[in-house]
C-alpha positions as CSV (number, residue, x, y, z in Angstrom):
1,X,24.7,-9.3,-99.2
2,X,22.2,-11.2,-96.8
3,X,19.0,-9.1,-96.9
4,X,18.4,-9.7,-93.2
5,X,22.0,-7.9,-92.5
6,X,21.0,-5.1,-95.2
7,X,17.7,-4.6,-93.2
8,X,19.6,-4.4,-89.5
9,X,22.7,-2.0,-91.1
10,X,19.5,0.0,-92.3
11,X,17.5,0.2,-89.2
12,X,20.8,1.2,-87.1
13,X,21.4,3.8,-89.5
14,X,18.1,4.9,-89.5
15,X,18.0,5.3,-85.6
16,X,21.0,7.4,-85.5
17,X,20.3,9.7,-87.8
18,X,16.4,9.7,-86.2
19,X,18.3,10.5,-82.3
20,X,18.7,14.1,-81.2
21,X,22.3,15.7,-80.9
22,X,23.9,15.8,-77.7
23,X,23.0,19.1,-76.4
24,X,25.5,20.8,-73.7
25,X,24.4,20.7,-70.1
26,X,22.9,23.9,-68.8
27,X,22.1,24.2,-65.5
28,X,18.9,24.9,-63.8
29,X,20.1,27.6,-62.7
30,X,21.3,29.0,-65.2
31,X,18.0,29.0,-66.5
32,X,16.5,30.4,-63.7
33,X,18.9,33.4,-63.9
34,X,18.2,34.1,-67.7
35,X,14.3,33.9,-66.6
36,X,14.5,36.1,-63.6
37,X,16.7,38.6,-65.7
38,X,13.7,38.5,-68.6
39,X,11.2,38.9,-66.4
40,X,13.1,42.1,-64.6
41,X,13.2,43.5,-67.7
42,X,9.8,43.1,-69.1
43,X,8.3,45.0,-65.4
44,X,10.3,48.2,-66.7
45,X,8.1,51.1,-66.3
46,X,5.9,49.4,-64.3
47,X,4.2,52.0,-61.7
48,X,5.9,52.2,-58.2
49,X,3.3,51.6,-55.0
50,X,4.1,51.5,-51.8
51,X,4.1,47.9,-50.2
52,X,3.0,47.0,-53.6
53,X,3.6,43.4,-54.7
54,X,1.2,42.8,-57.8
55,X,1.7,43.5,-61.4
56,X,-1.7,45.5,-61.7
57,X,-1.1,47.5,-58.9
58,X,2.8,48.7,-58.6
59,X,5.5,47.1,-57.1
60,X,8.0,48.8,-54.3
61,X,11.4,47.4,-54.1
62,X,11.2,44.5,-52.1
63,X,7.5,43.5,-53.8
64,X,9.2,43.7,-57.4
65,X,11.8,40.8,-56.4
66,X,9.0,38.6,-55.1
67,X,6.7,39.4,-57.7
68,X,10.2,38.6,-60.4
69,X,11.5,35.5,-58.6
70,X,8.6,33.7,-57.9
71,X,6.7,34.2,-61.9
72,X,10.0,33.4,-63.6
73,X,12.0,30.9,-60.9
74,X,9.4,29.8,-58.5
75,X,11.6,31.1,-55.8
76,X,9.3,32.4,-52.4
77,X,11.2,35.8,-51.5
78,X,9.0,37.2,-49.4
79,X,9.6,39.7,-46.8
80,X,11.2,43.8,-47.0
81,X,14.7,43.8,-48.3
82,X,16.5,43.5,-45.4
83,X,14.4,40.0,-45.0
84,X,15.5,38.9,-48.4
85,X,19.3,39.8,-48.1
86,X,18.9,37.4,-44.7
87,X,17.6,34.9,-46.9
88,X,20.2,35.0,-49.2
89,X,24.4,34.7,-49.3
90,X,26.5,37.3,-50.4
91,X,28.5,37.3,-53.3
92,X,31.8,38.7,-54.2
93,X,31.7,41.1,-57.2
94,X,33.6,38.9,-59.8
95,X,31.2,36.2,-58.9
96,X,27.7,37.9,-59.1
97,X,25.5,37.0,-62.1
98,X,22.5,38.1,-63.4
99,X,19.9,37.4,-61.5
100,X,21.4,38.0,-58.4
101,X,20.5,40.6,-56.0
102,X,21.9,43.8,-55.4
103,X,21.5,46.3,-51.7
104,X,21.8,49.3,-51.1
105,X,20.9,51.5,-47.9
106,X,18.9,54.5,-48.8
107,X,17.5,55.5,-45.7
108,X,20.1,55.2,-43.3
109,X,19.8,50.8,-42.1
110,X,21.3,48.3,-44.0
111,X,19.8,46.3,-46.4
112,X,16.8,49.3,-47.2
113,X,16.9,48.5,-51.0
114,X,17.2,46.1,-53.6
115,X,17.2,45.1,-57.4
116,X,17.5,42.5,-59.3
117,X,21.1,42.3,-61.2
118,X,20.9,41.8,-65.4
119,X,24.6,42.1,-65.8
120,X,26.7,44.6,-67.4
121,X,27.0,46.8,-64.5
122,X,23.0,47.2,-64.0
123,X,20.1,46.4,-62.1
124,X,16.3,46.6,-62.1
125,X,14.3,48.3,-59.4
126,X,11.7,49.8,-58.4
127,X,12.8,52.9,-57.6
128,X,10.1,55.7,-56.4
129,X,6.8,57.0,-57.6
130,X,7.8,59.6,-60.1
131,X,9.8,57.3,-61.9
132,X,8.5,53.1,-61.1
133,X,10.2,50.3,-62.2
134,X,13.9,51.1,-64.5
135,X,17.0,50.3,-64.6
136,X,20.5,51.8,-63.3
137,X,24.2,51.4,-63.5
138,X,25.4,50.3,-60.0
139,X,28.4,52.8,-61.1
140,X,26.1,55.8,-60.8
141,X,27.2,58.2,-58.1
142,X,23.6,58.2,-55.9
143,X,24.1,53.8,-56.1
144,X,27.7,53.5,-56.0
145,X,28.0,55.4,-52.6
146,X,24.5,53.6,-50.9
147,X,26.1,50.1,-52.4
148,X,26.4,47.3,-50.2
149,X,27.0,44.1,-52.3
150,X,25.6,41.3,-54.2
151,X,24.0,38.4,-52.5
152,X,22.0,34.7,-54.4
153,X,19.9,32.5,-53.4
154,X,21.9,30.3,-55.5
155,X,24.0,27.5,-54.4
């Protein structure tokens, strides 16, 4: 065999075994959701406060989902939680993800709460002072009857 053809046959082997596998397409989104759904989690028992936005201080409802989206996603969602569920679409039930966000109306107006979605049937919130940030099942009887959907920022 012609050394010159050994050498090529060599190098081309060489380069694909050296290339990466094809890795399936995930979408930026996707990752978004899984890092928005992290980050949820890891503010559980997190103090409550008032208007509070920042992780040293507390978060309220509305200033947990800022604080969430814009660490883990870069998403600006600023505003109380009626502001954010005008900034955002809503979602059928069979289509909501994790990540997405989830209303309630607890004092009466629409749109007067909201949590974060991490699948499962449960979302993270803060919920009041005695007990800060947790989570809940969206099928428990205080949040099933104050429900009022799912809505994303997503496309």
């Amino acid at each position: 065999m012609d050394k010159r053809l050994f050498l090529v046959g060599m190098t081309a082997w060489l380069v694909g075994c050296a290339s990466k596998p094809r890795q399936p397409a995930v979408s930026v989104d996707h990752v978004k959701r899984q890092d928005i759904v992290m980050q949820a989690v890891a503010m559980l028992d997190r103090g409550y406060t008032y208007g509070g936005k920042k992780l040293h201080t507390g978060f309220d409802c509305s200033g947990l989902v800022s604080f969430v989206y814009q660490e883990s996603a870069g998403i600006a969602l600023k505003g109380s939680a009626a502001h954010m569920a005008s900034a955002s679409r809503p979602v059928e039930a069979q289509e909501a993800n994790p990540g997405d966000l989830v209303f309630f109306n607890t004092l009466g107006s629409a749109f007067s709460h909201v949590g974060i979605y991490i699948g499962d049937g449960k979302f993270v919130h803060a919920a009041n002072e005695r007990t800060g940030v947790k989570t809940e099942r969206l099928t428990h009887v205080y949040w099933a009857k104050r429900f009022e959907g799912y809505r994303t920022v997503f496309a």
